[in-house]
Each structure stands twice: as structure tokens, then as C-alpha cells.
VOGU-3710 file (C-alpha; in Angstrom, 3 decimals, decimal comma):
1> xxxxxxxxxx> 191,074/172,686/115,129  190,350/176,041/116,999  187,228/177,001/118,936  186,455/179,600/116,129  187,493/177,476/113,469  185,100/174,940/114,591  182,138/177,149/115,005  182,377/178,077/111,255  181,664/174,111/110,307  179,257/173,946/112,559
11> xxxxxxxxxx> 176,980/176,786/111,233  177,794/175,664/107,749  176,777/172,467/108,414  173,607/173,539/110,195  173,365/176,066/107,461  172,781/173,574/105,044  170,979/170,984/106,787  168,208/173,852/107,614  168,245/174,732/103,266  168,188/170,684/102,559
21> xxxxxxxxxx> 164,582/169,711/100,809  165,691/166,650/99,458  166,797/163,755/100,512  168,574/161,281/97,595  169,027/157,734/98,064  172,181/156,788/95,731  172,011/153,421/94,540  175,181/153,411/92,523  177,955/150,636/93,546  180,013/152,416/95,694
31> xxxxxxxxxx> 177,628/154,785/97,555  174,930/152,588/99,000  175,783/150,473/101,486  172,625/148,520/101,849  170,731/148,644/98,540  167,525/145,633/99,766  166,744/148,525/102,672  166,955/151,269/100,430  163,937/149,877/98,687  162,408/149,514/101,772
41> xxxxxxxxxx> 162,683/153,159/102,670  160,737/153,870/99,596  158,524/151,749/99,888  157,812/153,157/103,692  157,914/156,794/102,339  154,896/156,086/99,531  153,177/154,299/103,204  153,415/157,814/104,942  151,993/159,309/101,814  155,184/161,545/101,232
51> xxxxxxxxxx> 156,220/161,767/97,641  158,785/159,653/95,810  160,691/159,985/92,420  162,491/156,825/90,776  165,625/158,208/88,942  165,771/155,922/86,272  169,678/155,534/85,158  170,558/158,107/87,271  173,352/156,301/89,706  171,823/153,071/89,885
61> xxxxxxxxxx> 168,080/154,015/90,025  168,116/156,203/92,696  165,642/157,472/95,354  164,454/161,148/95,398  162,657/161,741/98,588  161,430/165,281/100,709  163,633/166,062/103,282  161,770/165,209/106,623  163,528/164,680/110,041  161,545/160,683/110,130
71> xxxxxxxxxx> 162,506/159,796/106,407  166,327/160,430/107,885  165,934/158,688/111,077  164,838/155,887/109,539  167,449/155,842/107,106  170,057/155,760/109,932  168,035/153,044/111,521  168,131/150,521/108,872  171,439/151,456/107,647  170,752/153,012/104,311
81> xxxxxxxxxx> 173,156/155,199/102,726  171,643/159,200/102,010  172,357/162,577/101,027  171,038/165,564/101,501  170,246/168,197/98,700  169,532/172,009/98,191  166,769/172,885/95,800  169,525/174,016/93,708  171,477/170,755/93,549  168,284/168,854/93,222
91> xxxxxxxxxx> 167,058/171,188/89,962  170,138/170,532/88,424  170,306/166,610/88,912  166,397/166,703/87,551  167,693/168,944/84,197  170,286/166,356/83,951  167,696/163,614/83,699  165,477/165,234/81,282  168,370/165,938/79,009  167,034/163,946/75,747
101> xxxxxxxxxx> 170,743/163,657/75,600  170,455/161,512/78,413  169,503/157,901/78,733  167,308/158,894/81,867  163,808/159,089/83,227  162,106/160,873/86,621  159,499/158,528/87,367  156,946/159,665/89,720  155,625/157,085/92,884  152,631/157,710/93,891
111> xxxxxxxxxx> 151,332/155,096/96,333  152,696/151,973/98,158  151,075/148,462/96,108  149,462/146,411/98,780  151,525/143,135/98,530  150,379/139,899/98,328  152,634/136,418/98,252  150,872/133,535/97,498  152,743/130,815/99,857  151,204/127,519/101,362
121> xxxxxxxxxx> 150,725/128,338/105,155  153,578/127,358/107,496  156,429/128,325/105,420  159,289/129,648/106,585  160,490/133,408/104,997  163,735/131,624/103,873  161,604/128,943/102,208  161,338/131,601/99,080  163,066/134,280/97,923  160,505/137,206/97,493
131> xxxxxxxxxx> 159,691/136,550/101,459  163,201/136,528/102,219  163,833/139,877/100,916  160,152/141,471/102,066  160,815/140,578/105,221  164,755/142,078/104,811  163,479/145,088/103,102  160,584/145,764/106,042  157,912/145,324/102,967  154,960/144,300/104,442
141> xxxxxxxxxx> 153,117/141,315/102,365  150,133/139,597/102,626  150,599/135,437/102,746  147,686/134,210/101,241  147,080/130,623/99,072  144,220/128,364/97,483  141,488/129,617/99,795  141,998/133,081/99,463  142,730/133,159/95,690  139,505/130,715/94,659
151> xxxxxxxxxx> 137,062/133,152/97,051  138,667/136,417/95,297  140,761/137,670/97,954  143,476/139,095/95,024  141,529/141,797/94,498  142,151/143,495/97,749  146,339/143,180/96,255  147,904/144,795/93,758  150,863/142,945/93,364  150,895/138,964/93,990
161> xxxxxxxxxx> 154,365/136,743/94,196  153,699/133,015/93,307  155,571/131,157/95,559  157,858/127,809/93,893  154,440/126,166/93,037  153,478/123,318/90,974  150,579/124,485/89,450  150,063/121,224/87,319  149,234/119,070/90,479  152,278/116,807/90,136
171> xxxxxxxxxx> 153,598/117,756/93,856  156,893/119,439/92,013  157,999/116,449/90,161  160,191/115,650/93,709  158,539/111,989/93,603  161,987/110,687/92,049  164,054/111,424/94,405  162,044/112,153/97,477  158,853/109,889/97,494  159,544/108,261/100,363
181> xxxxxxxxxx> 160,662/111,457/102,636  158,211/112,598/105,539  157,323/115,894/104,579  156,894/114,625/100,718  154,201/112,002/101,873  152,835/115,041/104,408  153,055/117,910/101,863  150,739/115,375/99,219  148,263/114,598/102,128  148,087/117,834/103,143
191> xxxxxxxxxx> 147,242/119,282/98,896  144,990/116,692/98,492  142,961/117,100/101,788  142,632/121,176/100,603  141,536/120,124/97,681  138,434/118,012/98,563  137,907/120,467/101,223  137,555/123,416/98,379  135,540/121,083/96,514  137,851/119,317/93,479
201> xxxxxxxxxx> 138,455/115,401/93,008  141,773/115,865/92,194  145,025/118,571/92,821  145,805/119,166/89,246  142,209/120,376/88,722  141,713/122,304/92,160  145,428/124,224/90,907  143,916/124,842/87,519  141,077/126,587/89,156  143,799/128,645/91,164
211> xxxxxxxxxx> 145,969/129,811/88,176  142,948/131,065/85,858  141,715/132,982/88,932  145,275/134,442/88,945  145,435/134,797/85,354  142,249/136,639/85,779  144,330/139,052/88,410  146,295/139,870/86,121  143,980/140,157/82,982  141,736/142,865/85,299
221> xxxxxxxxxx> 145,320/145,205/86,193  147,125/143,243/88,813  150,857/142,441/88,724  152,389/139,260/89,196  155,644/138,240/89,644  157,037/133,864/89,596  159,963/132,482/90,143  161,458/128,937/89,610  158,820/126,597/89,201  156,135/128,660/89,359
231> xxxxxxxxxx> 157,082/130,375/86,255  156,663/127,479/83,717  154,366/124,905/85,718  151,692/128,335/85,283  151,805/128,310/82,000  151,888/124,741/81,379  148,369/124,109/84,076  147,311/126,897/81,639  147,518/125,214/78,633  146,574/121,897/80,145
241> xxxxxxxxxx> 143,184/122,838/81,107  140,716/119,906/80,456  143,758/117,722/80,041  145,064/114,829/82,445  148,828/114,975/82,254  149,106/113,661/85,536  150,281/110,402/86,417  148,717/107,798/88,568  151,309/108,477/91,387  149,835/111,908/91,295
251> xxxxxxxxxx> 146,139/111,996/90,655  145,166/108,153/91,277  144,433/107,810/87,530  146,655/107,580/84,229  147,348/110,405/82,031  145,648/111,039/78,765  146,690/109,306/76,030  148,985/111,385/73,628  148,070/114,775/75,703  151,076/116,816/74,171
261> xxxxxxxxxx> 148,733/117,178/70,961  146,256/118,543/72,969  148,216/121,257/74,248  146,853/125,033/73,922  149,508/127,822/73,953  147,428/130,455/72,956  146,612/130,239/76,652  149,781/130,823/78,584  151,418/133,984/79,297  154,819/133,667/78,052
271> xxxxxxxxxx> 155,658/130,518/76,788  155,182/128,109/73,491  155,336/125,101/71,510  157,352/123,282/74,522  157,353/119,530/74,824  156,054/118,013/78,262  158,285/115,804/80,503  156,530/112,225/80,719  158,633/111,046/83,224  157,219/111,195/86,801
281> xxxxxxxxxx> 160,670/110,212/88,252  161,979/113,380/86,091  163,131/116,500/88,008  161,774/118,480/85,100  158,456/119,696/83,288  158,890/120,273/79,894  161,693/121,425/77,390  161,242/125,206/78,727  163,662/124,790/81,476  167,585/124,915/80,322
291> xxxxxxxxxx> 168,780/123,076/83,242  169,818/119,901/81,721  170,968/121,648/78,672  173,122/124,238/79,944  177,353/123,709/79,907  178,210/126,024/82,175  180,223/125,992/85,489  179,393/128,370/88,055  182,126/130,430/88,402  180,891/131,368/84,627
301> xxxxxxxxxx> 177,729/131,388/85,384  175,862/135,398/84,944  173,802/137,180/82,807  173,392/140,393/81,717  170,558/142,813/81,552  169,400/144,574/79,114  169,624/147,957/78,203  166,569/149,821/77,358  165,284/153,727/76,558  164,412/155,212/79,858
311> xxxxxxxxxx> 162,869/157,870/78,265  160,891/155,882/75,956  160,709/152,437/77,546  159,895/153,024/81,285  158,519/149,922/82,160  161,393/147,986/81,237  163,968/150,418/82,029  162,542/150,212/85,386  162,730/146,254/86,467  165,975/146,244/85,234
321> xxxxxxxxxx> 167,798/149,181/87,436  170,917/147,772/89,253  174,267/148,851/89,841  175,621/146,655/87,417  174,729/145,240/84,085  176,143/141,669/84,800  174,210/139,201/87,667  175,559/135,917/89,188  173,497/133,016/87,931  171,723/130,757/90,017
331> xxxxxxxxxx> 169,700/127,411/90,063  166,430/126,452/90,499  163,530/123,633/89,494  163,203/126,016/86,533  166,988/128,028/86,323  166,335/129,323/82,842  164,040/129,732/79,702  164,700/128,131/76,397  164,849/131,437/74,174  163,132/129,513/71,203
341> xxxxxxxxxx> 160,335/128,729/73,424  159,550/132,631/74,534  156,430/134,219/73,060  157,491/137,018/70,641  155,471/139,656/72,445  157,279/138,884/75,982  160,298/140,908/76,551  163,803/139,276/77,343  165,373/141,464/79,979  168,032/139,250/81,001
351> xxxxxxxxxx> 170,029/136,734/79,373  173,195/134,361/78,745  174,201/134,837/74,993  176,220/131,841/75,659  173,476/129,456/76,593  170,922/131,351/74,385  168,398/131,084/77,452  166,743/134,185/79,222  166,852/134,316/82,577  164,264/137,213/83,232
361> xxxxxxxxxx> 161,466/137,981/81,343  158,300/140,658/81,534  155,152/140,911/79,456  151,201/142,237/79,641  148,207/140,049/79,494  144,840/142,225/79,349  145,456/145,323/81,803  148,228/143,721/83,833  151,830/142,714/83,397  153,891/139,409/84,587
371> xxxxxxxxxx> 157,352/138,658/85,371  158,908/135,523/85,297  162,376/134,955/86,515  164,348/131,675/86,797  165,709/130,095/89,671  165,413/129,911/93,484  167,647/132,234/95,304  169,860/135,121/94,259  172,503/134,385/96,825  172,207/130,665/97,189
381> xxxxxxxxxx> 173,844/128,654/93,804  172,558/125,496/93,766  169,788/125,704/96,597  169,008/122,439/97,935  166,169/120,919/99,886  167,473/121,504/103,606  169,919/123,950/102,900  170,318/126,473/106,118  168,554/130,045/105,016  170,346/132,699/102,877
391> xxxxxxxxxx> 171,202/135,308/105,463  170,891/138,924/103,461  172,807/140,766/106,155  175,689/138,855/104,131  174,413/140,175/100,976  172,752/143,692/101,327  173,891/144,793/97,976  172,837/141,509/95,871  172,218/143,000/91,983  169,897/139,844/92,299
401> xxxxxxxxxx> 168,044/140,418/94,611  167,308/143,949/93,560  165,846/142,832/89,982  162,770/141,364/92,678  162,357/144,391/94,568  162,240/146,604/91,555  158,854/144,166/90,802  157,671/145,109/93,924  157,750/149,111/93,520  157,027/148,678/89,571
411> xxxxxxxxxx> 152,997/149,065/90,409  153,933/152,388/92,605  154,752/154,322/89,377  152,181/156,825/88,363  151,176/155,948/85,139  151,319/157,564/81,587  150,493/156,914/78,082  153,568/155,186/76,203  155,749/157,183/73,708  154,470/156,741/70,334
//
């Protein structure tokens, strides 16, 4: 190329780097090439107080950010895929959007949620998901547990992760297999030591007093997103309350005789009229989990999401944006929910037809909203105990591991009165 020649790219180029005032984060399949860290960006704009769109169904659920010579530094730092865009172009992708023609929203970010992931201390991030990809994503999060939640430290949070709990005080059913295993014995000591110390007899009831103080989180506006076991064993300590179903293994003491009759759904957030697992040997809590009643090998193992009205159904619309409609399964305590044994008011927003189990669910209780999605990690089948750490550098493009972060930025959105 000649001296000229190449003097006339360079002053277009500068000449439209100098008229850029947008900056667009594709999040399409092909474009981005590290969707976790795109979220991240985001999330770090809404820190720096710039302002943020969320393009709903427009290439994936794109990023609209201001141009500024930081927000594209940073990009390049972590890796994240960007373009740059005239007033002109951006107008025109915006009229696109608001098309009613369209299946498309512009959803306006206003601040970044302060972050809070309830996790017993000394855990490792690759111990659980959500840390995993916080820490990927450069998401700052709050690690806080029993102490914290019973002397109302949620309310400095707006968005709480429960860790794989047991919230019913029966250690995560792992006395079966794993009774006799060092940390088992030390993880047992260690809950019922807190316990006394926080001023309960037992586990199961010091846990109870943990999940209504969470349920009240989310009754007063907060968001709260489970996975695995802490999905159903919530709902079930919920529903227990005043009720030993705890085994003398567990609690010292024998369960109540014929507690399944005593059993209040009306309490729990998403689930019903599911039949408890008496079995303390049993890797299992009730008949909400579809783990021993799924067929299904892995290599046909996904579900789909849902598709939803951007326009008229934002909420949804928005914690299910992905570049693709079809996720890779994956196991878990809790892998999947018994569809029968969903509340009718709780939205599915993934599923296997197949199985007729939901994998990933959403609903509101009082001012706040819940999701609950099954299994352990995104990028790790059949996740044992000791299994080496999911490394996300492997997978920075994982449709599952999106579906968490779009929980994370879901309390960012500005909000406004549903379509009617």
C-alpha cells in the first residue's frame, strides 16, 4: 500500500473513532469472544456511574455503552469483544428495537446491585458456581453466612446467591456415603458449634431462622438467586417450620412422627405438594428433584429456554438472553424440578420437554423476585466431591453460565410499571 494510500485509512479511521459515541458490546455467537467478561464490563460501567442499555434480543442481549477512552481500555484488557458506533448507526439500531414489529426491548441500567453470596467461610471460589463466575467476570461480591444474615446484614445487598446449602439441617443428606470422611465429621462440628454459638439447640432450627430472614430479603425488594440444593432444601426448611424432620444422626433426636402431614406449602416460594425423603442414607430430599427419575444420557442431555415478549415481558425476557436457545444439562444434589410440583404462579424459563422437568425457574414473593436453577456447575457434568475446579478461561462463552450472570445485572434495570 502507498504512503498516500495509507494516509487516507488512517484519517478515516481516526475520522471515525473521533465521531464514535457509542460503544456496543455484541453478544451474539460469533462476535463475542468472551461473553462471562462482557458482563463484567457492564457491570464495571454502572460502578463508574456511566450509563448502560441492555438490548434485549438484539444479537444476544447486547451491551450499549458511551464511548469513553477507559470503557475501551478495559475492554481490551479483559478480552471482550466491541464496536464502535456513530450516533447515526446507534439511532438506527435503537429504531430497530422499538419496532413493535420487533421482538425487542432497550432496557435502561441504572446502577451496579451490591452483591452478596451467602457461602460458609473458607470456601474456595470453585467450591460454587456463582463465585466461580464473579470472580471470572471481576463482579465484586460480598461472602457473608449465618452471622451476618440472623443480625440483618442483607439489607446493606441487593442481590444475595445461596450457596449449595442444606437449609433443613440434615448436613446435605452426604451421611450415606460420606459419614465417615474428615471434612464430613468437621463440616457437622463446625454447623453445630455456630449454632449454639448464635444461640439454637439444634442446626435444623438455627437454618430455619436463616431462611425466613432471607425470605424476609426478599419479601422487603431483594433478589435472590439458588442453585442445586439450595433451591429445594429452602423451600422445604420453609414449610417445615415447627416440624422435626430430622433424624437422630442429624439433630440427636428422632423425627416427628408422620411429619409429611404436617407440611405447609403455602409457605415456600416455588414449590408444592412434594413428598419428603425419609431416608437419611438417601442422596435426595424429597420428590422435587428429577435426578433419579430422569432417562437421559448426557450427550442428550439440554434444555431449552423459553421465549418470551421483550416488549411486554421484560423481566423474563431478560434472565433468559443467550446466544442460543438450547443449554447443555448438568447435575447437581438437586439437577432438576418435577414440573407437577412447580407453583402455578412461578415461571418455567427453561426446560426438557422430554423429561417434563424445568431446569430454571423465576417468580416474586412480596416486593422481590427469586430464581432457582438446578444443578451445580454449568461446565462441569456430573460434579463430584473432589473434582479439580472448572477453569472458565476454557469456557468464556458458556450459554450456562450466562443464564447466572444475567441474575446478577437483573436488579440494575431501571424499573417500570408492567404492560397491561
Amino acid at each position: 500500500m502507498s504512503y498516500k494510500n495509507s494516509l487516507v485509512v488512517f484519517i478515516l479511521l481516526f475520522s471515525f473513532s473521533a465521531k464514535a459515541s457509542f460503544i456496543l458490546l455484541p453478544m451474539d455467537e460469533t462476535t463475542q469472544q468472551n461473553h462471562l467478561k462482557a458482563y463484567g464490563i457492564a457491570y464495571w460501567c454502572l460502578d463508574k456511574k456511566y450509563k448502560a442499555s441492555w438490548l434485549l434480543n438484539y444479537r444476544g442481549g447486547s451491551f450499549l455503552l458511551p464511548d469513553a477512552e477507559e470503557i475501551r481500555k478495559e475492554c481490551k484488557i479483559r478480552g471482550v469483544s466491541f464496536e464502535l458506533l456513530s450516533d447515526s448507526e446507534t439511532n438506527s439500531i435503537l429504531d430497530e428495537i422499538s419496532s413493535p414489529s420487533q421482538n425487542m426491548e432497550n432496557v435502561i441500567l441504572e446502577k451496579a446491585p451490591k452483591v452478596a453470596v451467602y457461602t460458609p467461610k473458607g470456601k474456595q471460589p470453585w467450591d460454587d458456581a456463582v463465585t466461580l463466575v464473579l470472580t471470572y467476570a471481576e463482579i465484586p461480591f460480598t461472602p457473608i453466612y449465618d452471622e451476618e444474615v440472623l443480625s440483618d446484614g442483607l439489607l446493606l445487598h441487593d442481590w444475595l446467591h445461596l450457596h449449595h446449602e442444606d437449609f433443613t439441617g440434615q448436613y446435605g443428606k452426604f451421611f450415606g456415603t460420606y459419614r465417615n470422611a474428615p471434612w464430613y465429621i468437621e463440616q457437622k462440628k463446625a454447623a453445630e458449634v455456630l449454632a449454639i454459638k448464635l444461640g439454637f439447640a439444634k442446626v435444623s432450627e438455627e437454618k430455619l431462622a436463616v431462611s425466613k430472614k432471607i425470605r424476609d430479603f426478599v419479601i422487603g425488594g431483594g433478589f435472590m438467586f439458588a442453585m442445586c440444593s439450595a433451591t429445594d432444601s429452602f423451600d422445604i426448611a420453609l414449610s417445615a417450620d415447627g416440624v422435626d424432620i430430622c433424624e437422630p444422626m442429624f439433630d440427636g433426636d428422632p423425627s416427628e412422627g408422620n411429619y409429611q402431614s404436617k407440611i405447609v406449602y403455602s409457605k415456600t416460594f416455588a414449590f408444592k405438594d412434594y413428598i419428603l425423603d425419609r431416608k437419611p442414607d438417601h442422596y435426595e430430599f424429597s420428590s422435587i428433584d428429577m435426578n433419579e427419575k430422569r432417562q437421559l444420557p448426557m450427550e442428550k442431555d439440554y434444555f431449552t429456554l423459553m421465549e418470551f415478549s421483550a416488549k411486554w415481558d421484560v423481566i423474563p425476557s431478560m434472565l433468559c438472553q443467550n446466544h442460543t436457545q438450547l443449554v447443555k444439562g448438568f447435575m447437581g444434589q438437586t439437577t432438576a424440578f418435577d414440573r407437577e410440583l412447580i407453583k402455578t404462579n412461578v415461571l418455567v424459563l427453561g426446560e426438557n420437554l422430554i423429561n417434563e422437568e424445568a431446569r430454571y425457574i423465576h417468580g416474586q414473593k412480596g416486593k422481590g423476585f427469586f430464581t432457582f436453577y438446578g444443578g451445580h456447575d454449568p461446565e462441569d457434568y456430573q460434579h463430584q466431591v473432589g473434582d479439580e475446579p472448572t477453569v472458565l478461561d476454557l469456557h468464556p462463552n458458556s450459554p450456562g453460565y450466562r443464564l447466572i450472570l444475567n441474575n446478577v445485572l437483573f436488579p440494575a434495570a431501571k424499573k417500570k410499571k408492567q404492560k397491561t
